[in-house]
C-alpha positions in Angstrom: -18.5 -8.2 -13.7 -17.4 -9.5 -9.9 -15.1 -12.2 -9.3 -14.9 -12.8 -5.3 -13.3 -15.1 -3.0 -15.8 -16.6 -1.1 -14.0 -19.5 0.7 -11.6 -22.0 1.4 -11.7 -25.6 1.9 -8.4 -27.5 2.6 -8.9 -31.1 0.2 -5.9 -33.9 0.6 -3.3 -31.7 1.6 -3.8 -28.5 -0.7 -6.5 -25.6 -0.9 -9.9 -25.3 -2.4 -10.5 -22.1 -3.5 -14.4 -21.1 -3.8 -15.2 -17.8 -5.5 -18.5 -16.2 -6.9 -19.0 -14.3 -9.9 -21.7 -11.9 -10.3 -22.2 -10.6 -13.7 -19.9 -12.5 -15.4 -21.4 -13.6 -18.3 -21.5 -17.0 -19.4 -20.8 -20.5 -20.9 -17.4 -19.9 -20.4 -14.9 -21.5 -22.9 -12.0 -21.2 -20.4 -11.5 -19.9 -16.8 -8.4 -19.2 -14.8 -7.0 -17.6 -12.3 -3.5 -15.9 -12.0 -1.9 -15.0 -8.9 0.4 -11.5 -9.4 3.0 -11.4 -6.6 3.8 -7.7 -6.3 7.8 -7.5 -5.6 8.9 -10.3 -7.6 6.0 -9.3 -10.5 6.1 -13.4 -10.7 2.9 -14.7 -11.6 1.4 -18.4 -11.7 -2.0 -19.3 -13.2 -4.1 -22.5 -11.8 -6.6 -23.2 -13.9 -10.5 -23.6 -12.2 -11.2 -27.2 -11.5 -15.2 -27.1 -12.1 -18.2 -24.2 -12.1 -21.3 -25.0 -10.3 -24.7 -23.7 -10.1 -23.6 -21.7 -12.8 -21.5 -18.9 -10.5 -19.7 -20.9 -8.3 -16.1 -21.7 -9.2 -12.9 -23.8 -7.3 -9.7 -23.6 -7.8 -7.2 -26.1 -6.4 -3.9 -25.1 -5.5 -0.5 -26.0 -3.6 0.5 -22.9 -1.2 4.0 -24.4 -1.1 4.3 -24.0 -5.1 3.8 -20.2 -4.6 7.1 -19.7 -3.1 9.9 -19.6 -5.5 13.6 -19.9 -4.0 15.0 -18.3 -7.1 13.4 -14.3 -6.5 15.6 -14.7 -3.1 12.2 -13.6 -0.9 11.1 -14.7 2.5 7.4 -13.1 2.0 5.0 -13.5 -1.3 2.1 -11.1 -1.5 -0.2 -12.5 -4.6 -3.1 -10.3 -5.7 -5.9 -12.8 -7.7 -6.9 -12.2 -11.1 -10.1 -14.3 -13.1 -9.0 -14.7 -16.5 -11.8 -15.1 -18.7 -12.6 -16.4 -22.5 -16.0 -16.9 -23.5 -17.7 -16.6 -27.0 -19.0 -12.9 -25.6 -16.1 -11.7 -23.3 -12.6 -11.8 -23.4 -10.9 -10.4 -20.2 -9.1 -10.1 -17.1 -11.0 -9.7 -13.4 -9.2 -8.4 -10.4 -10.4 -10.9 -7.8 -12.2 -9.0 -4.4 -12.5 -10.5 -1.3 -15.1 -11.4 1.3 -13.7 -14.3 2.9 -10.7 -13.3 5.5 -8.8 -16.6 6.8 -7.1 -17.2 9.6 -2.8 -17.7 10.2 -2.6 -21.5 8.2 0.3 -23.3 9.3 1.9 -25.2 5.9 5.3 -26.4 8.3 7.3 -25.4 11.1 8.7 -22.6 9.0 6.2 -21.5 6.6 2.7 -20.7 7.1 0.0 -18.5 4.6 -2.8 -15.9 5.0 -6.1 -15.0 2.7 -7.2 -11.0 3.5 -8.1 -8.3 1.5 -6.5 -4.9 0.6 -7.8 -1.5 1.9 -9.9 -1.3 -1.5 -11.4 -4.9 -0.6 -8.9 -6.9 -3.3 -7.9 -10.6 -2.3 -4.8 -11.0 -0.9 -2.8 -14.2 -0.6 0.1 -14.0 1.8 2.6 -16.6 2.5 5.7 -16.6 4.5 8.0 -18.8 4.5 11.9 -19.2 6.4 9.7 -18.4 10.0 12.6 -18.8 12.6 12.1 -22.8 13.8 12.5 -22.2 17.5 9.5 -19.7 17.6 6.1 -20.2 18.2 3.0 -17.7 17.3 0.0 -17.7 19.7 -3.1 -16.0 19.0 -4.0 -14.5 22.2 -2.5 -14.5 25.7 -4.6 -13.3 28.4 -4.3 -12.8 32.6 -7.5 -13.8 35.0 -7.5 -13.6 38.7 -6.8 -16.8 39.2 -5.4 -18.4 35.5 -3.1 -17.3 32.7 -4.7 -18.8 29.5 -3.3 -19.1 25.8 -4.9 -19.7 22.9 -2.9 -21.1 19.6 -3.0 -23.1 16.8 -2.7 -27.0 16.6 -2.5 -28.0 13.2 0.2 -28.2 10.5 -1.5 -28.0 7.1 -4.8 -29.6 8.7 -3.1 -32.2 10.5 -3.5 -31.8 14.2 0.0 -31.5 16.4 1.0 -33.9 18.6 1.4 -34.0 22.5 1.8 -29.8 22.6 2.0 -28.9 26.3 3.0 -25.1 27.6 6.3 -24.7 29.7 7.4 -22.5 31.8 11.0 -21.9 32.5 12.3 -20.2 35.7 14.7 -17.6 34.4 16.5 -17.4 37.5 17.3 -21.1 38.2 16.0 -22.9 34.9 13.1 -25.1 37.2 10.1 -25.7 34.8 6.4 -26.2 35.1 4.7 -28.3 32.2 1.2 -28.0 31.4 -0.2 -30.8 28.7 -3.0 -28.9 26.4 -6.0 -30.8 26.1 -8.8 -28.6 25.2 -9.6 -27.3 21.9 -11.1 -24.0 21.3 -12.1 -23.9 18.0 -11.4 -26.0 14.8 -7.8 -25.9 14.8 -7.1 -23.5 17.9 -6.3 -25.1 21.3 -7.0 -23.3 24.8 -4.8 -23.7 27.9 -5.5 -22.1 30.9 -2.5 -22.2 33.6 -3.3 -21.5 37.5 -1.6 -18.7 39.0 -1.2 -20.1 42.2 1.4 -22.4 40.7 3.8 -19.7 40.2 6.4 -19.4 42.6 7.1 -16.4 44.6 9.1 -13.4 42.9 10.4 -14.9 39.7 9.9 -14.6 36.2 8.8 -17.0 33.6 9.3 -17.3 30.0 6.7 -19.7 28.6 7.6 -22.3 25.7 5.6 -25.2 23.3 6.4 -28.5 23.1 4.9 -30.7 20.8 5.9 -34.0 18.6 6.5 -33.0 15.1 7.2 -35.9 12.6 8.2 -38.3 15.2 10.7 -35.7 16.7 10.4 -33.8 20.3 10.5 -29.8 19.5 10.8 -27.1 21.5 9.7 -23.5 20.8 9.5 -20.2 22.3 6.1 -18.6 22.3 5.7 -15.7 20.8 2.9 -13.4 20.1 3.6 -10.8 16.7 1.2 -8.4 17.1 1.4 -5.6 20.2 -0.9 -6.8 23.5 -3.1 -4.1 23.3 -6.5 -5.5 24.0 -5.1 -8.1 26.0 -5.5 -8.6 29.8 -1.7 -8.0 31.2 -2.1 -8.1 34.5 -3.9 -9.5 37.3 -4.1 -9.8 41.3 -4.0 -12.8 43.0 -4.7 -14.4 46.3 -2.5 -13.7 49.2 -1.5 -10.3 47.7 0.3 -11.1 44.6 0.9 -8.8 41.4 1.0 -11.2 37.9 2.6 -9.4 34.8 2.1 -10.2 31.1 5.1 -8.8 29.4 6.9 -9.3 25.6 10.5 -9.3 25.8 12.7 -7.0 23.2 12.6 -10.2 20.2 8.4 -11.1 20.9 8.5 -13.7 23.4 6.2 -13.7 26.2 6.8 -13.7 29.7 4.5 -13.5 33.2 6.3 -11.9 36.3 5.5 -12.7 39.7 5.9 -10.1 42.7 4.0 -8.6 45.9 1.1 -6.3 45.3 1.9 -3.1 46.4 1.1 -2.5 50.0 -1.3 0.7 51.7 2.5 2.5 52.3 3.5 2.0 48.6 0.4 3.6 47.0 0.5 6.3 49.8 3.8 6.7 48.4 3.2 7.2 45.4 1.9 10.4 46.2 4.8 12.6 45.3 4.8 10.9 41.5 0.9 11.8 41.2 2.2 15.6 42.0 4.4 15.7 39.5 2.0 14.2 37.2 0.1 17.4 38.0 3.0 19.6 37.3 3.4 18.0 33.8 -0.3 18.2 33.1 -0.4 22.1 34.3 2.9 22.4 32.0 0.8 20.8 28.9 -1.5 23.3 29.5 0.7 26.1 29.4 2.8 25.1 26.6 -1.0 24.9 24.8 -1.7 28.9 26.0 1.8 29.3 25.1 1.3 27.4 21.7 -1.8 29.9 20.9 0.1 32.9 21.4 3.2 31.5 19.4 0.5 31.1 16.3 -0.7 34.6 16.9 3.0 35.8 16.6 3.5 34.4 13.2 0.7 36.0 12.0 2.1 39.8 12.3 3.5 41.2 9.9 7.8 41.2 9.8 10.2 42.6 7.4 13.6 40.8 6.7 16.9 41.4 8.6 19.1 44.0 7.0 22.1 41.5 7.7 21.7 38.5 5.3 20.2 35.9 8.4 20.4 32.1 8.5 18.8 30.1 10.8 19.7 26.0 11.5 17.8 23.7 13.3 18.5 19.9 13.9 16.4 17.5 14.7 13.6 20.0 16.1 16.1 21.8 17.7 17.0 18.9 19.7 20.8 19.0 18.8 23.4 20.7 17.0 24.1 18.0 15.0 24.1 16.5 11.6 24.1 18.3 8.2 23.1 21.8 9.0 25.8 21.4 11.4 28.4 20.3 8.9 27.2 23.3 6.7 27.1 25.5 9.3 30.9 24.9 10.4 32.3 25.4 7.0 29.9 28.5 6.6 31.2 30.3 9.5 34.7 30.1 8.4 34.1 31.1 4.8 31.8 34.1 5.1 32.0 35.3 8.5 30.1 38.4 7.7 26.3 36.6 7.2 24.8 36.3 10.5 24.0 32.5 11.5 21.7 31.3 14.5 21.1 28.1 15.8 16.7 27.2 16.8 17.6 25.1 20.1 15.5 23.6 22.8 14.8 25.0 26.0 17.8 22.9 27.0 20.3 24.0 29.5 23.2 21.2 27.7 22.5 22.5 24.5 22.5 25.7 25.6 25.8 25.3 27.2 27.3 23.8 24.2 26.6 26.7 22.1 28.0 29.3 24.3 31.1 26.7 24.3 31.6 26.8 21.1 30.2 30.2 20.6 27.2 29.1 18.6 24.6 32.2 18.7 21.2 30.8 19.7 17.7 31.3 20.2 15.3 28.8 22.0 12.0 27.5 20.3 9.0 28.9 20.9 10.0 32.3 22.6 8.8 35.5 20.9 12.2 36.1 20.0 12.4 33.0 18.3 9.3 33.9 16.2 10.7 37.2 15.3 14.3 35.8 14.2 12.4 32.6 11.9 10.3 35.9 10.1 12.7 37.9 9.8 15.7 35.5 8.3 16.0 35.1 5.0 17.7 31.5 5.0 16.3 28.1 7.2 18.1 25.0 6.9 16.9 22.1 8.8 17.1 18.1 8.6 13.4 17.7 9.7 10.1 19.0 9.9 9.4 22.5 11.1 6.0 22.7 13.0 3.1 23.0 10.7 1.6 26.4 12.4 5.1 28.3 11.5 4.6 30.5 9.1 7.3 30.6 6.2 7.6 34.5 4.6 7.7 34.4 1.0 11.5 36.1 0.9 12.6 32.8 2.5 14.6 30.3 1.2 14.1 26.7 3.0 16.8 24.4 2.5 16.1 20.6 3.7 18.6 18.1 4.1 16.5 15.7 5.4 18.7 13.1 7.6 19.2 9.6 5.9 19.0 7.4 2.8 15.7 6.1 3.0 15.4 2.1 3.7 11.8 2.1 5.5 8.8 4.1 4.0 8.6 7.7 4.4 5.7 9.8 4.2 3.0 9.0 1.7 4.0 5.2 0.9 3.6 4.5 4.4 -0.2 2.9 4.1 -1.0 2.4 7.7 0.7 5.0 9.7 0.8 3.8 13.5 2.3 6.4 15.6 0.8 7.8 18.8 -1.0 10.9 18.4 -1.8 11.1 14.9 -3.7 9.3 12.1 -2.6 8.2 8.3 -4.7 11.1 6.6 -3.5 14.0 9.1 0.1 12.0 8.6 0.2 11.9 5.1 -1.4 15.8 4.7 1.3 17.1 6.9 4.0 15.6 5.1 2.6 17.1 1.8 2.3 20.4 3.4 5.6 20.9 4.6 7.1 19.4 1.5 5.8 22.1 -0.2 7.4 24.7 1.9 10.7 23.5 1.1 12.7 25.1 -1.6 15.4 22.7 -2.2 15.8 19.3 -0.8 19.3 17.6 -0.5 19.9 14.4 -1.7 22.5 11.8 -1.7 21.8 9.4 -4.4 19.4 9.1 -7.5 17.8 6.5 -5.7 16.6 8.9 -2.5 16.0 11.6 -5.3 13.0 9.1 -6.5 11.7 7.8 -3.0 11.4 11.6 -2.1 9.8 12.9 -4.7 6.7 10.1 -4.1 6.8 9.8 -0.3 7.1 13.6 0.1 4.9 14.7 -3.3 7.8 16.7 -3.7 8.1 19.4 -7.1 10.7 21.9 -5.8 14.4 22.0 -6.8 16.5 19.0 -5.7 20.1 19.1 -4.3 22.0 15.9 -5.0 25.2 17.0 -3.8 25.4 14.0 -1.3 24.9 14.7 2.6 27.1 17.3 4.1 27.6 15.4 7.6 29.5 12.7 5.6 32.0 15.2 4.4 33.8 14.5 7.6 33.8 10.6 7.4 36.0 11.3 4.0 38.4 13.8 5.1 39.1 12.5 8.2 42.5 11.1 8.7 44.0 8.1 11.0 45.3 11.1 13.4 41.6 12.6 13.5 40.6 9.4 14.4 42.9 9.0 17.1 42.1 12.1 18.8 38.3 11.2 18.6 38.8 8.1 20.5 41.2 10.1 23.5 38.5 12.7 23.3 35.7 10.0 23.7 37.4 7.9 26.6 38.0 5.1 24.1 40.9 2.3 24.4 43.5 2.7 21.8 44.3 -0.6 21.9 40.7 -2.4 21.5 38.4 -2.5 18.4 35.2 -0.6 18.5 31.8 -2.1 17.7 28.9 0.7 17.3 25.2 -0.6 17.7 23.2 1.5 16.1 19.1 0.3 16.2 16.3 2.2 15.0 13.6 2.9 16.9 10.2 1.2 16.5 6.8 2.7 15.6 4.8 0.3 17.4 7.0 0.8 20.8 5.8 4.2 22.3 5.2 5.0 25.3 3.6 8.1 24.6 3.1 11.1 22.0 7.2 11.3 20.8 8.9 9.0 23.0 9.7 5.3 22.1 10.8 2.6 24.2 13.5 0.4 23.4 15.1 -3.1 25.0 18.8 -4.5 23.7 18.1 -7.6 21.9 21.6 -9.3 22.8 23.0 -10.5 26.3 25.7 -7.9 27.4 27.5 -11.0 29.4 28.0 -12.7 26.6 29.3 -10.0 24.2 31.4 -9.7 26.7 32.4 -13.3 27.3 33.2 -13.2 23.4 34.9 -10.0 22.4 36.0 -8.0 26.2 39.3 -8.9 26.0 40.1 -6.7 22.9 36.6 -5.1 22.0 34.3 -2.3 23.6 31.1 -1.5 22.5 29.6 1.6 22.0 25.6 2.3 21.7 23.4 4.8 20.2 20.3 4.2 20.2 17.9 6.8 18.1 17.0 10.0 19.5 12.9 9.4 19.8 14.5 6.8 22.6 13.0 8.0 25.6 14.6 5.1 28.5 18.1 5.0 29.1 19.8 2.0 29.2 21.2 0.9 32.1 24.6 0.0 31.5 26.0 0.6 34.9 27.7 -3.1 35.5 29.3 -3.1 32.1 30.9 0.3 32.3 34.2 -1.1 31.4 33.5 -2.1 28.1 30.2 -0.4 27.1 29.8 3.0 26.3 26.4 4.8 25.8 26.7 7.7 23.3 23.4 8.3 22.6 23.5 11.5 23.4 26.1 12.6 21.8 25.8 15.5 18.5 27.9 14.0 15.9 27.0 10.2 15.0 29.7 10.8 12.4 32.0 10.7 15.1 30.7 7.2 16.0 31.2 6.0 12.6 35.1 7.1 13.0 36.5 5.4 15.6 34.0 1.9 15.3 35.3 -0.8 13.1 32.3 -2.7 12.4 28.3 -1.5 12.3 25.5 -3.5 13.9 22.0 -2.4 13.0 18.7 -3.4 11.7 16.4 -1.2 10.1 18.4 2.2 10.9 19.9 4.2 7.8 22.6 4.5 9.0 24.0 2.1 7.6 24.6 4.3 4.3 26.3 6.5 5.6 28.6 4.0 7.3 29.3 2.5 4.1 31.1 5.5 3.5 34.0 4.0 5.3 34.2 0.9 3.4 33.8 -1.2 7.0 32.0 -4.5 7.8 28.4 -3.4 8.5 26.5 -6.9 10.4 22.6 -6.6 10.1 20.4 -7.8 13.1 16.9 -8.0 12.4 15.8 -9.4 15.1 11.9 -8.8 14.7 12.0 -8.8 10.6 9.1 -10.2 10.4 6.8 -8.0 12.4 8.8 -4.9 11.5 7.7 -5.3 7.8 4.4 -6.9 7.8 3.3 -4.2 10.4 5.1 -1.2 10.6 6.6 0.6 7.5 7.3 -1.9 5.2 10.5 -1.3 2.7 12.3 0.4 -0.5 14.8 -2.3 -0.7 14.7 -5.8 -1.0 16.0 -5.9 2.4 17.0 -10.2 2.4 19.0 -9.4 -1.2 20.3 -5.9 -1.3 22.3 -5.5 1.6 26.0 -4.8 2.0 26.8 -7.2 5.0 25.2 -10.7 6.6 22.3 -10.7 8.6 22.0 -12.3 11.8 18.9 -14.2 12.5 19.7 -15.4 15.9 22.1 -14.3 18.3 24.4 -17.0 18.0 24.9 -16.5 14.2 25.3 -12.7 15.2 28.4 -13.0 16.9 29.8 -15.6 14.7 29.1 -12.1 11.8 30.8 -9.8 14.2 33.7 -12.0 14.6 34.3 -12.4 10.7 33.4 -8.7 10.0 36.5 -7.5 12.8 39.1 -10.4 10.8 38.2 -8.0 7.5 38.4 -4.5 8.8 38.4 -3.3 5.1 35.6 -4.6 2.2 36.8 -2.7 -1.2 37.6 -6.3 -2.2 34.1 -7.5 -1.5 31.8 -7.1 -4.7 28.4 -7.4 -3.0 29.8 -4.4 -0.6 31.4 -2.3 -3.9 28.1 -2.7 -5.7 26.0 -1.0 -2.8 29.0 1.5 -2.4 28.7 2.1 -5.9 25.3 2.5 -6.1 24.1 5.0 -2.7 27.8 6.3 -1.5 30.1 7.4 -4.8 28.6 10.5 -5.8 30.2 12.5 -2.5 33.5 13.4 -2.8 33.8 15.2 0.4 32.5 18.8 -1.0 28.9 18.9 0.2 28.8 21.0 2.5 30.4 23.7 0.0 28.1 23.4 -2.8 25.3 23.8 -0.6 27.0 27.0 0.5 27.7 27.8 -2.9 24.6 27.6 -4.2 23.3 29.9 -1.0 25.6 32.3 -1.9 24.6 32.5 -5.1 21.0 33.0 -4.2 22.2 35.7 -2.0 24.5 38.0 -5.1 21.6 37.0 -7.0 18.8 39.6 -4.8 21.4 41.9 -4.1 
């Protein structure tokens, strides 16, 4: 027996559902259907209006009675269900899907979807508290000689009045205004915009206006998905260059400039050499690759000395929780010989000898020889998949954050460059299973790890060693931290701290990233007695350029210990980032700016928490409500009195007391007396 959705009709201002059954036995005492939304597990049954030709069924429903204000959600996902009595059958049908609709507009703010799962189930999505001053096109394209959009102009079938496309001269505010009068396709419009009206060398960021209920609206245009597959650039006459761009928050943007000339492209000569240096350096770190593999595979015997090797981040830092363990470790058992699996990095490199760090750089022979032959590996991420781990070694994972987005295997879709979802969620699975013991900071990462990893091994939930320091740190630490950063003494300290975005590489490991708040006005707002200091994630391959706010801005993306950060800041902005966990630590005003919410769950990861409900701070939807949060969170520098706060604290941060970096040497140690 089939049930499946076969259409949709809109009928005086609600839907009408058409679905098919195929072996569904009948006459049918009593049909329904029940909608199942998955996070809320709310469900609503509408019962089927009428069945003709004996397998045809309709449903009429409301979209805007399947959004319930009490479950505190901005998105409902509803799965379908045919509930069936007859005098033969009794049962319940998981609705499929065949019929696929477009993006329905139900208001300004609100607007619902029909699609299908990746097992072909129906789907109904609806999404509702859409920001009002944004508007979502469904394709944006450059010609030679036209920029055209296409985009919807209906509100829950009822066409939109007097739209028209602006666009707005960033540098001096002058507009251009373009009515749209041609319609695409039932309830798409089509505008197509000549390039030779743009001016010379500026950029403009394009706008709607429209009459909505007898009131003049303005919104910016916006386009959710990425623009792959869409035409972004284009030459014009009398040697112009047209750009397509999206800006940091979605909204579009076509940039006018000169072509470049004979000179310029001859010029560009030198950057196609190096191009040819970094493809002939691919190659050899490929031959270099092959022989690493062929390393692994010789046969080693352990150190005599008991070894331990740390790596952070893919031995891009000395940082975080092996580093933690690794300090206290030094100074406890001096005896056990430690090394640190670094980059090829001549900073790093330096830092070591600094601080008298013994090191050995990835992929060298030597490197492969010291991984075989220690008898300990601790690291906060992946090692590559060809290592080879001996059987007489113990690996020890801290892993490096309380999970918010998906990890591993509950991420469905996996988008990252250079990689697919099965190879993704195999490699994850793999590894896992190399791990001995995995450190964890709260029962709640204990359970996200052991499905998103198909972890079985021994778990550590000691709490994270690198936030040992953020609870025995005192006001004098924190002092010095700021004089040894460069920091004011006398200003308050606000740390952005973004994560990066799947969906904004620009190639295999390296993610671009844009700040999605004006610098002037932060500055206009807090620079009298505030700095701000940034770190952006470490997949972050463009620097920002922060040169004309050097007074108050400080980039310390670079730098090993985010803990640090955490010190001397008195209030957290972030988004999606975990660090926000750790922060919490400190019991300080954390402000949440999701600027891109929407996208960043319905395409990318998705998430653990209820992300609108379970937060311990306010989240900004706009820039103007985010500094009106930033300037309540610096009036209330400390939230034990705030319940919402206490509960989250209470819930992800209570079980470290400061000791967990110890027991993880402890229980090391013991491992060691054990095999002696």
């Amino acid at each position: 027996m089939r049930a499946i959705l076969s259409g949709l009709h809109p009928k005086q201002g609600k839907q009408e559902l058409e679905f098919e059954l195929i072996d569904v036995p009948g006459p049918y005492d009593d049909l329904a259907v029940t909608f199942f939304e998955k996070e809320s597990r709310a469900s609503l049954t509408v019962p089927v209006e009428n069945v003709t030709n004996g397998n045809i069924m309709h449903v009429l429903l409301d979209a805007n009675d399947f959004a319930f204000a009490d479950f505190d959600q901005s998105q409902f996902s509803w799965e379908l269900y045919l509930n069936l009595i007859s005098h033969e059958t009794r049962g319940v049908i998981q609705v499929e899907s065949e019929y696929l609709s477009d993006r329905h507009q139900l208001s300004l703010t609100s607007w619902y979807q029909f699609s299908s799962d990746a097992n072909g189930r129906a789907l109904f999505d609806l999404h509702v508290e859409q920001p009002q001053n944004e508007f979502s096109v469904n394709s944006i394209n450059l010609f030679p000689d036209r920029l055209q959009i296409t985009g919807h102009n209906q509100i829950n079938s009822r066409p939109i009045e007097s739209q028209s496309i602006v666009l707005k001269n960033r540098a001096n505010e002058s507009i251009l205004e373009y009515p749209i009068t041609k319609r695409a396709l039932q309830g798409l419009f089509m505008v197509e915009i000549p390039l030779t009206d743009l001016p010379s060398d500026t950029t403009e960021e394009l706008f709607i206006r429209s009459t909505h209920e007898g009131d003049q609206i303005e919104q910016r245009l916006v386009l959710v998905g990425a623009l792959e597959g869409h035409v972004t650039q284009a030459y014009a006459p009398n040697h112009r260059l047209i750009l397509l761009e999206k800006s940091f928050n979605n909204g579009l943007r076509v940039i006018e400039t000169a072509a470049p000339t004979v000179g310029q492209k001859i010029a560009t000569v030198p950057e196609k050499t190096t191009a040819a240096f970094h493809l002939i350096s691919i190659l050899m770190d490929k031959v270099n690759l092959q022989r690493m593999r062929r390393l692994f595979k010789r046969g080693h015997r352990p150190f005599d000395q008991t070894t331990i090797i740390f790596e952070s981040f893919g031995g891009r830092q000395v940082s975080d929780s092996p580093y933690a363990i690794y300090q206290l470790f030094t100074q406890l058992y001096p005896g056990f010989h430690f090394v640190w699996s670094i980059d090829n990095d001549r900073d790093l490199k330096r830092f070591c000898r600094d601080q008298h760090i013994p090191f050995v750089v990835r992929r060298t022979s030597k490197w492969v020889r010291t991984l075989q032959k220690a008898q300990f590996w601790i690291s906060n991420a992946r090692f590559p998949a060809w290592v080879r781990k001996p059987s007489y070694v113990t690996y020890i994972q801290t892993w490096h954050g309380t999970p918010l987005k998906k990890l591993g295997l509950d991420i469905e879709n996996v988008s990252m460059p250079g990689t697919t979802t099965k190879k993704y969620h195999a490699n994850f699975v793999k590894e896992a299973n190399r791990w001995d013991a995995l450190v964890s900071p709260n029962d709640y990462s204990t359970q996200i790890f052991r499905s998103a990893f198909g972890f079985n091994n021994q778990i550590l939930k000691v709490g994270y060693p690198r936030n040992d320091e953020l609870i025995n740190s005192t006001p004098d630490d924190i002092t010095a931290l700021k004089q040894q950063l460069g920091l004011p003494l006398d200003k308050k300290v606000v740390l952005y701290a973004p994560t990066y975005r799947d969906n904004q590489f620009a190639e295999k490991g390296k993610y671009t990233f844009e700040l999605p708040f004006s610098l002037d006005d932060f500055k206009t707002k807090f620079g009298e007695d505030t700095v701000l200091i940034l770190r952006m994630h470490y997949l972050i391959s463009n620097a920002l350029d922060i040169s004309d706010y050097s007074d108050f801005v400080y980039d310390f993306s670079s730098h090993p210990n985010i803990s640090d950060l955490y010190l001397v800041s008195d209030t957290l902005i972030t988004d999606y980032s975990s660090v926000f966990f750790d922060y919490a630590y400190l019991k300080r005003p954390i402000v949440f700016y999701p600027y891109d919410y929407h996208m960043y769950k319905d395409e990318l990861r998705g998430f653990y928490l209820n992300y609108e409900r379970d937060l311990p701070g306010q989240i900004a939807q706009d820039e103007g409500q985010l500094w009106q949060d930033v300037t309540a969170a610096l009036k209330t520098p400390d939230m034990s009195e705030n319940a919402k706060f206490m509960n989250f604290y209470n819930r992800f941060c209570a079980i470290d007391d400061g000791l967990s970096s110890l027991k993880i040497i402890n229980y090391v140690v013991a491992q060691i007396q054990q095999n002696n």
